[in-house]
N, C-alpha and C positions, 0 to 999 in steps of 0.2 A: 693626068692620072693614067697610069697603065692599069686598063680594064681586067686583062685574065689576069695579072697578079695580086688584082683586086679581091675577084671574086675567086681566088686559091686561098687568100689570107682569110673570107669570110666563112670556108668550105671548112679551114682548120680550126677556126672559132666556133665555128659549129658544130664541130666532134670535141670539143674541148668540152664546150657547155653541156654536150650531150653525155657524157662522160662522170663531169660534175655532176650533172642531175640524175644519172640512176645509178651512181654508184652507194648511196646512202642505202637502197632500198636493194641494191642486189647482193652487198656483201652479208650484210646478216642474215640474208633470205639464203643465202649458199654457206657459211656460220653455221645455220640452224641443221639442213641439210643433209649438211656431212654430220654433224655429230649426232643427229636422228639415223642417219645410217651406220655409224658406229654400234651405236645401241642394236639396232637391230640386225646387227650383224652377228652381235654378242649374244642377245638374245634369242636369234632364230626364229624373231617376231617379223612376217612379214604383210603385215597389214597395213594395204597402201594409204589409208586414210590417217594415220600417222604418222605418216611423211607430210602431207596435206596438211593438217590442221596447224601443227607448231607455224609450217609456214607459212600461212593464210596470220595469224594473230600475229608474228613477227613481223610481215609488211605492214599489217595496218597499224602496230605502233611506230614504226619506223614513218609511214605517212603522217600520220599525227603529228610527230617532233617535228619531220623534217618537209614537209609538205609545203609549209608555207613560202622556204628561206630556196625550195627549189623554184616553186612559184616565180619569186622574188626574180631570181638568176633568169630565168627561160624571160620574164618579162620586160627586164630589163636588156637583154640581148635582143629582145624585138626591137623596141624602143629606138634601140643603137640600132639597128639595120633598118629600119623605115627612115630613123635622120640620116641617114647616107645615101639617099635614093636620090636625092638632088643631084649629089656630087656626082652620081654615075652620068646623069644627063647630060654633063657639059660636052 
């Protein structure tokens, strides 16, 4: 086994997985965001804790759903890099 192209392939799985796992939680959390700055564009409401709250309740439904199935992905990526720790040693 060729070592650095090893751990280049695990470096890109790694941004992959990282990738998958906050993108559930950052796109509606930037969704909500923009169209809360919309409004208060329109509005001329600029009260920061309005920007805040929509997006504080949108993440934490979005962890809710998706919390467990990212869980899931990050623990099973462990899993697979701890059983490949052999093969580094040869």
């Amino acid at each position: 086994m060729d070592t650095p192209d090893y751990f280049i392939g695990v470096a890109q799985q790694t941004l992959w997985i990282l990738a998958l796992a906050c993108a559930p939680i950052l796109i509606p959390a930037l969704i909500v965001g923009l169209v809360v700055g919309m409004i208060q564009a329109a509005t001329s409401i600029n009260e920061q804790t309005l920007t805040f709250v929509p997006k504080l309740i949108v993440i934490a439904i979005c962890l809710a759903l998706f919390g467990g199935s990212i869980m899931m992905l990050v623990a099973d990526f462990t899993q697979d890099v701890f059983a490949r720790i052999p093969e580094i040693t040869r």
